[in-house]
Backbone as JSON, one array per atom type, in Angstrom:
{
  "sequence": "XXXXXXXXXXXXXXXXXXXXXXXXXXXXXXXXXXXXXXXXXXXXXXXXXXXXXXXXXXXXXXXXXXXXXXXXXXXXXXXXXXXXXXXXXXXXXXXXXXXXXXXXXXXXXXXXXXXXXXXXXXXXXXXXXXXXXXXXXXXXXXXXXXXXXXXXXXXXXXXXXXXXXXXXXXXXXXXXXXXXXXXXXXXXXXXXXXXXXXXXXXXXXXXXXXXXXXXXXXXXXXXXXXXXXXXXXXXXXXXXXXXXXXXXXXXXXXXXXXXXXXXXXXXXXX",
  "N": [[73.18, -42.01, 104.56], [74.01, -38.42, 105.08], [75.72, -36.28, 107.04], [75.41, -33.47, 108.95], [78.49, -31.34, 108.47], [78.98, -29.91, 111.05], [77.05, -30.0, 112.72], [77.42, -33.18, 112.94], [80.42, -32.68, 114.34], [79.49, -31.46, 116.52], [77.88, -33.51, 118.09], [80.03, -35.06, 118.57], [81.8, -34.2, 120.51], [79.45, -33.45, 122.35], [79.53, -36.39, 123.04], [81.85, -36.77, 124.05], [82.24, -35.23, 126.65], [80.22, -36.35, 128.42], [79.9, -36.63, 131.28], [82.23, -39.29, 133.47], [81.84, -42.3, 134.88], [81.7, -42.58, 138.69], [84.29, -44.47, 140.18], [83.11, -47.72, 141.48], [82.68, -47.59, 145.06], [85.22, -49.16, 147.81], [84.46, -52.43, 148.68], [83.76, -55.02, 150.28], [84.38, -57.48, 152.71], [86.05, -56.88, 155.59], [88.59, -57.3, 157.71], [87.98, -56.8, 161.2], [89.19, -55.93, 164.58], [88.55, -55.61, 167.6], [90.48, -54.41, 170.83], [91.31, -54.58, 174.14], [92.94, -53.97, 177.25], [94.28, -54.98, 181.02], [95.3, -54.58, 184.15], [93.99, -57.45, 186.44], [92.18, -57.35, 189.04], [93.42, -59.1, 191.78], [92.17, -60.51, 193.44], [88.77, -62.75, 193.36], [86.16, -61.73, 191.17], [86.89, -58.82, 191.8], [86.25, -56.02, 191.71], [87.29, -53.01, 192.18], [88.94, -50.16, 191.37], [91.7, -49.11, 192.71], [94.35, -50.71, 194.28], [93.32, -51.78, 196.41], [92.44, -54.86, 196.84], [95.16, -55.23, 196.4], [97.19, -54.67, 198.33], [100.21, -54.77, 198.78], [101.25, -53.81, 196.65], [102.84, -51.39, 194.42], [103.04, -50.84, 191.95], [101.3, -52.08, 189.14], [101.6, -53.84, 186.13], [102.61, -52.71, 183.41], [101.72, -51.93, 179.66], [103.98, -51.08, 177.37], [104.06, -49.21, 175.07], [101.55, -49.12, 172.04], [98.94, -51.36, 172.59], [98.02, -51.79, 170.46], [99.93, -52.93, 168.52], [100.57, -55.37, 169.51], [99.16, -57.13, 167.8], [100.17, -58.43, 164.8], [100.13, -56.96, 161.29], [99.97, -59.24, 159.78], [99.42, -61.25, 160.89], [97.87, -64.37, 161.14], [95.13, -64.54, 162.25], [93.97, -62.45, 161.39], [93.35, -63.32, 158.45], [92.07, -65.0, 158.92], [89.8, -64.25, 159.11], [88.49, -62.68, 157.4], [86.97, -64.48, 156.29], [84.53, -63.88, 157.51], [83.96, -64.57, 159.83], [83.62, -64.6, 163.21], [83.63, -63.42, 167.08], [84.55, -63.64, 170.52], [87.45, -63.65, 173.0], [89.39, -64.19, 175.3], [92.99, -63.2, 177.52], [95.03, -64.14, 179.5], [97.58, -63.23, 181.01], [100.97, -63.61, 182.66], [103.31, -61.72, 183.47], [106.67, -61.45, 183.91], [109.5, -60.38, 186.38], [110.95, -58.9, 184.57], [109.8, -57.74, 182.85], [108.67, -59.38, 180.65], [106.85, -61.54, 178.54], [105.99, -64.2, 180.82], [104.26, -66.36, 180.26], [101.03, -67.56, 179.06], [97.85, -67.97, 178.52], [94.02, -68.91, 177.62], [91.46, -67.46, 178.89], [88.25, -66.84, 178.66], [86.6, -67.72, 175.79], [84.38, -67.35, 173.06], [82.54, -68.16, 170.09], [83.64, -69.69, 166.63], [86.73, -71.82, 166.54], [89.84, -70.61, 167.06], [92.86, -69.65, 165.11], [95.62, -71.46, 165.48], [98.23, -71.02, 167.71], [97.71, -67.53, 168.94], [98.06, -66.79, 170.85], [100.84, -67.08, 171.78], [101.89, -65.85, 169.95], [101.18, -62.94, 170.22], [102.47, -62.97, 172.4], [104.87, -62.72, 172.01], [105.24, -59.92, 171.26], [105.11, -58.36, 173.12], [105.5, -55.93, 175.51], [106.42, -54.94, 178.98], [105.96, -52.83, 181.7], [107.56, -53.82, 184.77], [105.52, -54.91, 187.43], [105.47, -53.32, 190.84], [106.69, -53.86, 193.93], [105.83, -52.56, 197.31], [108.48, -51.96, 197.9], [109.51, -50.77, 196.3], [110.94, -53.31, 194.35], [111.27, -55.09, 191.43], [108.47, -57.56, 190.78], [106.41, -60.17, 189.87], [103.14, -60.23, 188.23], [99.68, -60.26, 186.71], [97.75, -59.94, 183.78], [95.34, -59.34, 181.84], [93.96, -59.53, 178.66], [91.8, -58.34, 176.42], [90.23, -59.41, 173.5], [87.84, -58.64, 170.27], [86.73, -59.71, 168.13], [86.07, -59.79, 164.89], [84.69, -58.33, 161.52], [83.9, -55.91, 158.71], [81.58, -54.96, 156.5], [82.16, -53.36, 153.28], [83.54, -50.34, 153.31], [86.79, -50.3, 153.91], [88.46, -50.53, 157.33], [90.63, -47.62, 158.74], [92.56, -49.02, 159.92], [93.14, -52.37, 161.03], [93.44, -53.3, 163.8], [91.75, -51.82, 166.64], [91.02, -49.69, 169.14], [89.37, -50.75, 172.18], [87.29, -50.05, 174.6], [87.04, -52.53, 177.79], [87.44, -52.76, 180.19], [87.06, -53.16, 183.62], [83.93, -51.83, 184.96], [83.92, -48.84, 187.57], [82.38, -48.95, 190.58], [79.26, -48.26, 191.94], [78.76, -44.32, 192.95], [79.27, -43.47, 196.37], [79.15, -41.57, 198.09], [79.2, -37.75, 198.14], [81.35, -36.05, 197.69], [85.13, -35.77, 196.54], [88.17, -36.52, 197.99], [90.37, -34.0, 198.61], [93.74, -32.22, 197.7], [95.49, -30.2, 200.08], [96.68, -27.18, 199.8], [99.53, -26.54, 200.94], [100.33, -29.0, 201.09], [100.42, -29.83, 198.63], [101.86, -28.5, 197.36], [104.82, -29.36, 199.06], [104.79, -32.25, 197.71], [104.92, -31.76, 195.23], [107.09, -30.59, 195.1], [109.36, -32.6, 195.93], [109.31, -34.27, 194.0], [111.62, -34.56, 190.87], [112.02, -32.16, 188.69], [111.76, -33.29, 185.82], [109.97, -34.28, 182.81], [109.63, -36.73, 182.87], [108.96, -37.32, 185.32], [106.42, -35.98, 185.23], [104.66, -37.42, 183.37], [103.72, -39.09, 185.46], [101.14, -40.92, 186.91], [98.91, -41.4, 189.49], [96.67, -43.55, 191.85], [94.43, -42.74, 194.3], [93.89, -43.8, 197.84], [92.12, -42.72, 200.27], [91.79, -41.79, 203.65], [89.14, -40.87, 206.37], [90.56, -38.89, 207.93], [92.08, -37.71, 206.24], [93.97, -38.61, 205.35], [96.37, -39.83, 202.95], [96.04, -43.52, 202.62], [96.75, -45.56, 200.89], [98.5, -45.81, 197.47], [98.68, -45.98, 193.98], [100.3, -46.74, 191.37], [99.28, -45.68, 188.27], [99.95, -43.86, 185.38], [103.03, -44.86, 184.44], [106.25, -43.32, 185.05], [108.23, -44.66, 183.38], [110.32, -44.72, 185.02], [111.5, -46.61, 187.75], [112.64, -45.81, 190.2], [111.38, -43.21, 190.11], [108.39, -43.75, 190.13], [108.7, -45.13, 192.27], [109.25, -43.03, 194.28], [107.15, -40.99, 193.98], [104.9, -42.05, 195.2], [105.75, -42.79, 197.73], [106.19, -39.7, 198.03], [103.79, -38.71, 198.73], [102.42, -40.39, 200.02], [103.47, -39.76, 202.19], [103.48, -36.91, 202.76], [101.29, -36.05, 201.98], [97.87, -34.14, 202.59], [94.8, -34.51, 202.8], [91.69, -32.46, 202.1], [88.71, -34.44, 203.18], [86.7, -37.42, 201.76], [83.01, -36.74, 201.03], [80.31, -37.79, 202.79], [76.48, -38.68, 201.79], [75.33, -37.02, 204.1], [77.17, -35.34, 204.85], [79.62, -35.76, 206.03], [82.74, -36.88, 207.16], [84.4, -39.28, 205.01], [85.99, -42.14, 203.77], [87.93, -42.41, 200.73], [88.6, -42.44, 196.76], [91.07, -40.95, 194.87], [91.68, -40.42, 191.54], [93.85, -40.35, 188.95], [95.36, -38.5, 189.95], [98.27, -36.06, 189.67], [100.99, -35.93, 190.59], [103.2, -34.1, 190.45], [102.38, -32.22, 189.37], [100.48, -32.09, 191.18], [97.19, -31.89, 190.65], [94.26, -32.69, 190.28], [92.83, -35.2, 187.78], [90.17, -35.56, 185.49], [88.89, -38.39, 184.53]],
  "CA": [[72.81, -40.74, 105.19], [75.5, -37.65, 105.14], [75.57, -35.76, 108.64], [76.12, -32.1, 108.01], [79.89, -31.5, 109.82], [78.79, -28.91, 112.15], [76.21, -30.93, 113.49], [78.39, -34.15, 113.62], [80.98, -32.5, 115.38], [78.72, -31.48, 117.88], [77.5, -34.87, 118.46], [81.05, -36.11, 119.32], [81.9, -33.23, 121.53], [78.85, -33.79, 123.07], [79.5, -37.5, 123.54], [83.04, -36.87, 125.09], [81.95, -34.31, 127.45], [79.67, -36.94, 129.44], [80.95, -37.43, 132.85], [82.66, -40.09, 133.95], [80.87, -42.78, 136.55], [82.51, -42.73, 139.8], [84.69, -45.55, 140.28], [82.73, -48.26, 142.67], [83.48, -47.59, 146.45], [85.73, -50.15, 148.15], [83.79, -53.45, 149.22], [83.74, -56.87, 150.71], [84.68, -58.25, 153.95], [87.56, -56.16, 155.75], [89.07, -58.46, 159.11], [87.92, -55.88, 162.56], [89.5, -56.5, 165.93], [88.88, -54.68, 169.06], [91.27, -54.71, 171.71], [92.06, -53.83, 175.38], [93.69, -54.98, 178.17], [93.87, -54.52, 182.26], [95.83, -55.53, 185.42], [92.53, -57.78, 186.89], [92.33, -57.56, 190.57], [94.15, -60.08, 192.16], [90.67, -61.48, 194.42], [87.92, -63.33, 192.26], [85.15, -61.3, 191.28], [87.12, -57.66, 192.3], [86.47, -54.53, 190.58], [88.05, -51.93, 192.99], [89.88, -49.43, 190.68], [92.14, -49.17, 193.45], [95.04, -51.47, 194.62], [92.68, -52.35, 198.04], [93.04, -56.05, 196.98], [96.44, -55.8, 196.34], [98.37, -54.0, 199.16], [101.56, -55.24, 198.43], [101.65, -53.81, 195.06], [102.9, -50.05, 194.01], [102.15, -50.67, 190.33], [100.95, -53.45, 188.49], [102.05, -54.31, 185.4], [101.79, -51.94, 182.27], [102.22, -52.4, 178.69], [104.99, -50.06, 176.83], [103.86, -48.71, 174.02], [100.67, -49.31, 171.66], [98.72, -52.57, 172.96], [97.43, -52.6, 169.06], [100.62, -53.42, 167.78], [100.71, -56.71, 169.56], [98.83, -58.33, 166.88], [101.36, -58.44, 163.77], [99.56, -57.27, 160.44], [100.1, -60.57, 158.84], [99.3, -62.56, 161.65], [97.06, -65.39, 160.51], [94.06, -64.58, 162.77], [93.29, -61.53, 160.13], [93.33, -63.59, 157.28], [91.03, -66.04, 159.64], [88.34, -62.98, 159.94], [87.73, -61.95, 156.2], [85.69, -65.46, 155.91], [83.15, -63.54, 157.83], [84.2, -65.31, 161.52], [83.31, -63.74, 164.66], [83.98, -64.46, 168.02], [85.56, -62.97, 171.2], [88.11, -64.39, 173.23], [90.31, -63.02, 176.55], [93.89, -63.99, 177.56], [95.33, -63.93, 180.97], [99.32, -63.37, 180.51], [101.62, -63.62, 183.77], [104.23, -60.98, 183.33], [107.96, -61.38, 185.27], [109.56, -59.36, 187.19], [112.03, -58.22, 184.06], [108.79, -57.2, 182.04], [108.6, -60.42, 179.25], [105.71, -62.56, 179.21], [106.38, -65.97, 181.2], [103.23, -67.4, 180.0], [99.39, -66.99, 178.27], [96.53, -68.84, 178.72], [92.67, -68.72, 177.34], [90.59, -67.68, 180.2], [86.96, -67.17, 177.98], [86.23, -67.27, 174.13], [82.96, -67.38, 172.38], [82.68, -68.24, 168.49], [84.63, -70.51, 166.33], [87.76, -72.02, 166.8], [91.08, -69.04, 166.5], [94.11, -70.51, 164.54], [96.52, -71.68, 166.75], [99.27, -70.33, 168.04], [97.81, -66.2, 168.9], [98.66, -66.47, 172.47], [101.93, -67.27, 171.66], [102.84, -64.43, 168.93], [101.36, -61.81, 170.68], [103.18, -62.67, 173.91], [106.26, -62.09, 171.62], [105.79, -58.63, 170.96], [104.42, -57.73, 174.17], [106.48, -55.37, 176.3], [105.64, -54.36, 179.62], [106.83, -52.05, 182.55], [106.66, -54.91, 185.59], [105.12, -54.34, 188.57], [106.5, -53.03, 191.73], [105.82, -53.7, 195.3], [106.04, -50.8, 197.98], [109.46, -51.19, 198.53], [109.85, -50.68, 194.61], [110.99, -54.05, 193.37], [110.38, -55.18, 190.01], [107.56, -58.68, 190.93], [105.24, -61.08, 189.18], [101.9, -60.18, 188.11], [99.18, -60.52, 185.51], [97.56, -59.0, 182.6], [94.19, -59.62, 181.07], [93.75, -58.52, 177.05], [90.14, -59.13, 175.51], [89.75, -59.34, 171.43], [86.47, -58.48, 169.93], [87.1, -60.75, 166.67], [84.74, -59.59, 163.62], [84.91, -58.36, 160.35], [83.21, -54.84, 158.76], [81.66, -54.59, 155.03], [81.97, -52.29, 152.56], [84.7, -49.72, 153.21], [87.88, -51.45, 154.63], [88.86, -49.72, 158.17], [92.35, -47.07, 158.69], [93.52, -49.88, 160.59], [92.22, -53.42, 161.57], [93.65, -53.27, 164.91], [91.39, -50.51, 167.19], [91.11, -49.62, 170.59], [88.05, -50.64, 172.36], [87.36, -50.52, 176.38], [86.52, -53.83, 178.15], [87.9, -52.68, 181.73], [85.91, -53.52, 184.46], [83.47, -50.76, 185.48], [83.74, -48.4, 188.6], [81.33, -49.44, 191.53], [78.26, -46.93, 191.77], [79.41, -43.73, 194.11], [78.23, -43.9, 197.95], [79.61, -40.28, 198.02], [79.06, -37.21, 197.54], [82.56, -35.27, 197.46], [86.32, -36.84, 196.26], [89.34, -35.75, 198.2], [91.08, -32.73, 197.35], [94.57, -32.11, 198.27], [95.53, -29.47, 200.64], [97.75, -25.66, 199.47], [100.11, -26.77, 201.75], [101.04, -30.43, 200.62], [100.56, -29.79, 197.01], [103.6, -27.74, 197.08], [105.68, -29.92, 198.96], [104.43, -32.96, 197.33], [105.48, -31.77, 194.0], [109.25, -30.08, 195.7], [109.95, -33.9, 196.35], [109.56, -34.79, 192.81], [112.5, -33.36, 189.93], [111.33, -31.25, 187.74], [111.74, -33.71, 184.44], [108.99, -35.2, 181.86], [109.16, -38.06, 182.98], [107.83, -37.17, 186.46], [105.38, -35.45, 184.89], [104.21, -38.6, 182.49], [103.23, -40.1, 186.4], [99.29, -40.34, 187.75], [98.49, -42.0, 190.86], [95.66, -43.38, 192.52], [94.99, -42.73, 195.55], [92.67, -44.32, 198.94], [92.23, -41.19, 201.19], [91.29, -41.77, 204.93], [88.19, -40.01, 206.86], [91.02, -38.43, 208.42], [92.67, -36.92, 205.38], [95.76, -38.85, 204.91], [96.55, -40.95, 201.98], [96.94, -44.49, 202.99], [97.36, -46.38, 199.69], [98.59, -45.52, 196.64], [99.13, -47.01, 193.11], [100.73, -45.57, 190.23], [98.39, -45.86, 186.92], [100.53, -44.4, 184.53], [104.37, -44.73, 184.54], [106.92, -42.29, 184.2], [109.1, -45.45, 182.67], [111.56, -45.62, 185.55], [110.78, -47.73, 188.64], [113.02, -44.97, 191.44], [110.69, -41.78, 190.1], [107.24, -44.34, 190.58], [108.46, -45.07, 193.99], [109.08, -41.64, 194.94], [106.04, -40.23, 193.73], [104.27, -42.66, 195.42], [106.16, -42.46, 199.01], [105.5, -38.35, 198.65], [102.27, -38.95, 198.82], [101.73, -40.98, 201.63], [104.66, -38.91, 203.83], [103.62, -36.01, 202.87], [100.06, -35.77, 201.33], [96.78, -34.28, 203.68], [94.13, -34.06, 202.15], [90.51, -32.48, 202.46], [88.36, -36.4, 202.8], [85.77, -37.42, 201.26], [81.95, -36.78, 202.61], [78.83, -38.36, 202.64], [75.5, -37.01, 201.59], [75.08, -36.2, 205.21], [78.63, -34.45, 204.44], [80.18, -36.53, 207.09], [84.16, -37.42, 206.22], [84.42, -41.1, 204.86], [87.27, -42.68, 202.9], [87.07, -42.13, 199.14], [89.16, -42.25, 196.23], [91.13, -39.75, 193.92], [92.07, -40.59, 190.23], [94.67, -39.6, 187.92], [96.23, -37.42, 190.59], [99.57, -35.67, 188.75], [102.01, -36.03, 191.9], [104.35, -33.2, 189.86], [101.32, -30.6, 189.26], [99.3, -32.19, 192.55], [96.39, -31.27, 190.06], [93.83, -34.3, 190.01], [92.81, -34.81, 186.24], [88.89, -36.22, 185.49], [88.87, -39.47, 183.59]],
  "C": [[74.06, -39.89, 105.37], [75.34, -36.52, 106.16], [76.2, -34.61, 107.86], [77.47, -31.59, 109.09], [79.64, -30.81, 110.34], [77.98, -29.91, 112.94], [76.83, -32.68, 114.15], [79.43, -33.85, 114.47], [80.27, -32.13, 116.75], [78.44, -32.66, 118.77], [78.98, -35.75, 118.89], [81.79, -35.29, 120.12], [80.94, -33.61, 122.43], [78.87, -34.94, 123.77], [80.8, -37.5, 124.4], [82.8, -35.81, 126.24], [80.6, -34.8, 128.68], [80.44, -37.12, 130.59], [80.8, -38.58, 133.54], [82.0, -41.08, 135.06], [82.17, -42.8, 137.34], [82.61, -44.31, 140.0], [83.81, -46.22, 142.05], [83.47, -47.61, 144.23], [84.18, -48.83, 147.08], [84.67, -51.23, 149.24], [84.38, -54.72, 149.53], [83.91, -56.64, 151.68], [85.98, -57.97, 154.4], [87.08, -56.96, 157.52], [88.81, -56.84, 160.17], [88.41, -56.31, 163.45], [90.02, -55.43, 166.8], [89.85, -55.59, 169.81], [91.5, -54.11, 173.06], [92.13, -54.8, 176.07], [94.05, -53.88, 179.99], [94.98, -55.56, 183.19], [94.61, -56.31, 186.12], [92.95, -57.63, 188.28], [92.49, -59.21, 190.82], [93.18, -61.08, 193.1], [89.73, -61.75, 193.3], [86.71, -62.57, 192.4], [85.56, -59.1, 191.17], [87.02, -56.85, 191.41], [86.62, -53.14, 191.07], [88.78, -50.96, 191.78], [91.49, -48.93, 191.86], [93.07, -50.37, 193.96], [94.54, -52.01, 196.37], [92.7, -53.45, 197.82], [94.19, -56.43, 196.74], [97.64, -54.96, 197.22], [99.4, -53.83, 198.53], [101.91, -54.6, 197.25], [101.22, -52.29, 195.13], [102.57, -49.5, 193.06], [102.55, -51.62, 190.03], [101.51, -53.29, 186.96], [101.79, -53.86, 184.27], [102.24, -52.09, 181.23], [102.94, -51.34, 178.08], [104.58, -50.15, 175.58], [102.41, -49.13, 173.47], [100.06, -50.86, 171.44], [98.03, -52.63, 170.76], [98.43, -53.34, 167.99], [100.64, -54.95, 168.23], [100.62, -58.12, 168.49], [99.33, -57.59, 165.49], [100.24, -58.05, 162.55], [99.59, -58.4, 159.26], [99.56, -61.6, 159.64], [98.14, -63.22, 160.72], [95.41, -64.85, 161.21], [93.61, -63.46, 161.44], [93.0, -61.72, 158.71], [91.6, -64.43, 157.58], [89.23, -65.23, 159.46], [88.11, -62.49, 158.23], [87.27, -63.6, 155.72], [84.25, -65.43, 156.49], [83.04, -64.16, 159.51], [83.61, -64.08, 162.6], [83.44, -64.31, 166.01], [84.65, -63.03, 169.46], [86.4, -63.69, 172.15], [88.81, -63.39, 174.43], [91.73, -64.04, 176.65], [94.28, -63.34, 178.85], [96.87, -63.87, 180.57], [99.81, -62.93, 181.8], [102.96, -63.33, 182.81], [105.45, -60.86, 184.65], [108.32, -60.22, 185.7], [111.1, -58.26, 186.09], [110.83, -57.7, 182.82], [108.04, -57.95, 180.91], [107.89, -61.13, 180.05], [106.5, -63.87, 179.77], [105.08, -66.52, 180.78], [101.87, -66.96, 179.69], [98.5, -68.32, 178.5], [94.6, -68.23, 178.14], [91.91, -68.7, 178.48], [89.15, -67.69, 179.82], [87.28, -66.93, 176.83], [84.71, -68.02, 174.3], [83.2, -67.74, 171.13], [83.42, -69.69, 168.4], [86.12, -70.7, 166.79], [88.8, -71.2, 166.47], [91.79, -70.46, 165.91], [94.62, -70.33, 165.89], [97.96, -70.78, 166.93], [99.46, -68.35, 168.44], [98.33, -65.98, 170.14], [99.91, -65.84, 172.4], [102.75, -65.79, 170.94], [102.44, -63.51, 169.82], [102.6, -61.99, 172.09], [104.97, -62.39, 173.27], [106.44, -60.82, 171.26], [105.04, -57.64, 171.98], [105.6, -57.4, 175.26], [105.77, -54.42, 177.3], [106.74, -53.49, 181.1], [105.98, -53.3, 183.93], [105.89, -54.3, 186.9], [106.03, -54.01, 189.53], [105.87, -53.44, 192.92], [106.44, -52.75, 195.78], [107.17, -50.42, 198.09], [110.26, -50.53, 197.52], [110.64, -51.48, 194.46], [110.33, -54.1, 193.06], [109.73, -56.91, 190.96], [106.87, -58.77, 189.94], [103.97, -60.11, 188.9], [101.01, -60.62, 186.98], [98.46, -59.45, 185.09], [96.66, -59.48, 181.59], [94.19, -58.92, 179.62], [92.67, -59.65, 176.74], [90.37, -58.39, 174.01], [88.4, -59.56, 171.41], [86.93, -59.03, 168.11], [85.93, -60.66, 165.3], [85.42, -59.02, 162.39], [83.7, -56.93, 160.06], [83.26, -54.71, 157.16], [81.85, -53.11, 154.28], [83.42, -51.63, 152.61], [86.13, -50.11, 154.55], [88.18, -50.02, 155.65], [90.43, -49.03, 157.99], [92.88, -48.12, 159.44], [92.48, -51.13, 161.55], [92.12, -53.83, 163.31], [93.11, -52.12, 165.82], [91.15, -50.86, 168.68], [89.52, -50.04, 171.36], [87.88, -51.19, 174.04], [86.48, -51.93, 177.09], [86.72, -53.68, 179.85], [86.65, -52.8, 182.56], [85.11, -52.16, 184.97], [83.21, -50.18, 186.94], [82.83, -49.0, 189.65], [80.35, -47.9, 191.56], [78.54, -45.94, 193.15], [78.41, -43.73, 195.47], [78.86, -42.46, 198.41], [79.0, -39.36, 197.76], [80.37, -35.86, 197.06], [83.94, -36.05, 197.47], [87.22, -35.94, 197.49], [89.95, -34.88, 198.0], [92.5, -32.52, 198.12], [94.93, -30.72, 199.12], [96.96, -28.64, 199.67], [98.59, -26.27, 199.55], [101.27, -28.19, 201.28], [101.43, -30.28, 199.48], [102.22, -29.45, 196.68], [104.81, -28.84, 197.66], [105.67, -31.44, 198.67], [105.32, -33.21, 196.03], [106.74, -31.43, 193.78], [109.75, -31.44, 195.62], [110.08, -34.72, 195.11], [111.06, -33.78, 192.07], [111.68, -33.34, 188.76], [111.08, -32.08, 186.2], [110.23, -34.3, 183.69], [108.7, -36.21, 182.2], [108.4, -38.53, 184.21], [106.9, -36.63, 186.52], [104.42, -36.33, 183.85], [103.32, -39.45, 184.33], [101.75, -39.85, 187.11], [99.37, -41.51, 188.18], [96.81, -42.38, 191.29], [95.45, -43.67, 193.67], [93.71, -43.11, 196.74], [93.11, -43.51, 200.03], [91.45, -41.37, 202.41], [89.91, -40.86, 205.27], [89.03, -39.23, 207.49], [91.49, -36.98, 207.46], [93.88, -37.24, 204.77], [95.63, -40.22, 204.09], [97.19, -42.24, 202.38], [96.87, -45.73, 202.24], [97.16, -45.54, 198.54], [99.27, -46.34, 195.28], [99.69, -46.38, 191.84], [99.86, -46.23, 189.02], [99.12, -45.41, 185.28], [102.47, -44.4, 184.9], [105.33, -44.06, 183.92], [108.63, -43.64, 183.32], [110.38, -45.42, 183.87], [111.15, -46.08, 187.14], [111.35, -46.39, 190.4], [111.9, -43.54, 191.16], [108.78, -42.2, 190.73], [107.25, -44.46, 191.88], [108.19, -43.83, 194.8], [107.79, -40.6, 195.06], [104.87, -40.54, 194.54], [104.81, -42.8, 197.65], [105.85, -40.77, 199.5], [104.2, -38.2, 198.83], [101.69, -39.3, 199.83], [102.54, -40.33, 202.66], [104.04, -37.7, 203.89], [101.47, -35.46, 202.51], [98.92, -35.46, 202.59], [96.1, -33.7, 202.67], [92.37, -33.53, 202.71], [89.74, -33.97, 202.28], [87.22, -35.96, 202.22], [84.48, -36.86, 202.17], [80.6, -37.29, 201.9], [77.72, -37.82, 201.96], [74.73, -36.77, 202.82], [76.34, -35.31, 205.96], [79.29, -34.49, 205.64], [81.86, -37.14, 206.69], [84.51, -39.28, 206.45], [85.63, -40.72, 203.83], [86.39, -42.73, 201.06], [88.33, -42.57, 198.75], [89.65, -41.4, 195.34], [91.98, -40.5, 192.61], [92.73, -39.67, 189.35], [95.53, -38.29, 188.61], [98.1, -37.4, 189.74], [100.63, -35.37, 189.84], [102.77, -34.51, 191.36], [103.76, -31.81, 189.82], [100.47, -31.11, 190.51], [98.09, -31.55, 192.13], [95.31, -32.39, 189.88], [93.17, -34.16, 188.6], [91.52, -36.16, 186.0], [89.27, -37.58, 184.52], [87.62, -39.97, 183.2]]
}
């Protein structure tokens, strides 16, 4: 048979001018693991957001920098998790008074057995700001982190390590109005701080009398140095009056205020 060349070229123009299949999408079995972590209240059972079971204590024990790096991307547990494993697991870690773990322990898991040794690595790349008590030394405390241990098909995650909340939840409000700080204080609340970043990195929380006067406070986040936490945390209670809480027969009861910004005396919703 002799193809007439106009017509054969067509036919192989036409055949190169099919489009391309789209290359498969990325599949199989990519290693997942949630993560977060918490100072636990120091009484069994407590879920105060508030340092009311722990007097003694100005700020508890916080971790420096991104709790997802803890777990190493090589560690073994992520190799452990693309056979399809699942599981969750918590760790209790007692943090000194120079910020390095002294010690880890399994307080619950679920699932199969972890490889051995995760306690251990993470507590080596775990860096924390220690706690303080009122008079601002550095002290002891601990430091709960829960893993959510699974695995996710099809398209592999931006990163196997993600954030995921486990903290204990608020108590239901018996309120109907928070604290608010007074004109008056605000200003010299925030005069008693210096002006830098790093006293502006600091939020407080705070247990506010029926009276009006702040009589515990805890620092939540840290401006990274242990004399600007104290201070922030002494202007507060020397100096702080605040409107109180009130009932819903708008009666003044003791409440709490969250995420207060000692530097802007601005309280900030969470």
């Amino acid at each position: 048979m002799i193809h007439h060349p106009i017509v054969f070229a067509a036919m192989i123009v036409g055949a190169a001018i099919q489009p391309a299949e789209a290359p498969p999408a990325a599949s199989g079995v990519h290693p997942l693991i949630g993560i977060d972590g918490y100072a636990p209240a120091l009484r069994p059972g407590g879920t105060s957001l508030t340092n009311r079971e722990e007097p003694g204590l100005l700020r508890r024990a916080m971790p420096q920098g991104d709790i997802r790096d803890w777990i190493a991307p090589d560690d073994p547990i992520i190799e452990h998790l693309r056979t399809g494993e699942r599981g969750q697991v918590g760790f209790l870690f007692q943090v000194g008074a120079d910020g390095e773990v002294l010690s880890c322990g399994i307080e619950r898991a679920s699932g199969n057995e972890l490889p051995a040794g995760l306690c251990e690595r993470m507590s080596s790349r775990m860096r924390f700001f220690p706690a303080l008590n009122l008079e601002g030394t550095r002290v002891e405390d601990s430091f709960f982190v829960y893993l959510w241990l699974g695995h996710v098909q099809g398209q592999a995650p931006d990163r196997v390590v993600q954030h995921q909340n486990h903290s204990p939840a608020p108590p239901p409000p018996v309120r109907i109005t928070r604290p608010t700080p007074t004109e008056e204080s605000s200003a010299a609340i925030s005069a008693a701080l210096p002006p830098t970043e790093a006293a502006q990195r600091i939020r407080l929380r705070l247990v506010v009398s029926e009276n009006g006067r702040a009589t515990q406070c805890l620092v939540t986040t840290s401006s990274g140095e242990d004399h600007l936490d104290l201070a922030a945390c002494q202007a507060v209670l020397a100096l702080g009056r605040f409107e109180p809480s009130r009932d819903p027969q708008g009666r003044p009861t003791e409440g709490s205020l969250y995420g207060l910004a000692p530097s802007a005396i601005s309280p900030i919703t969470r």
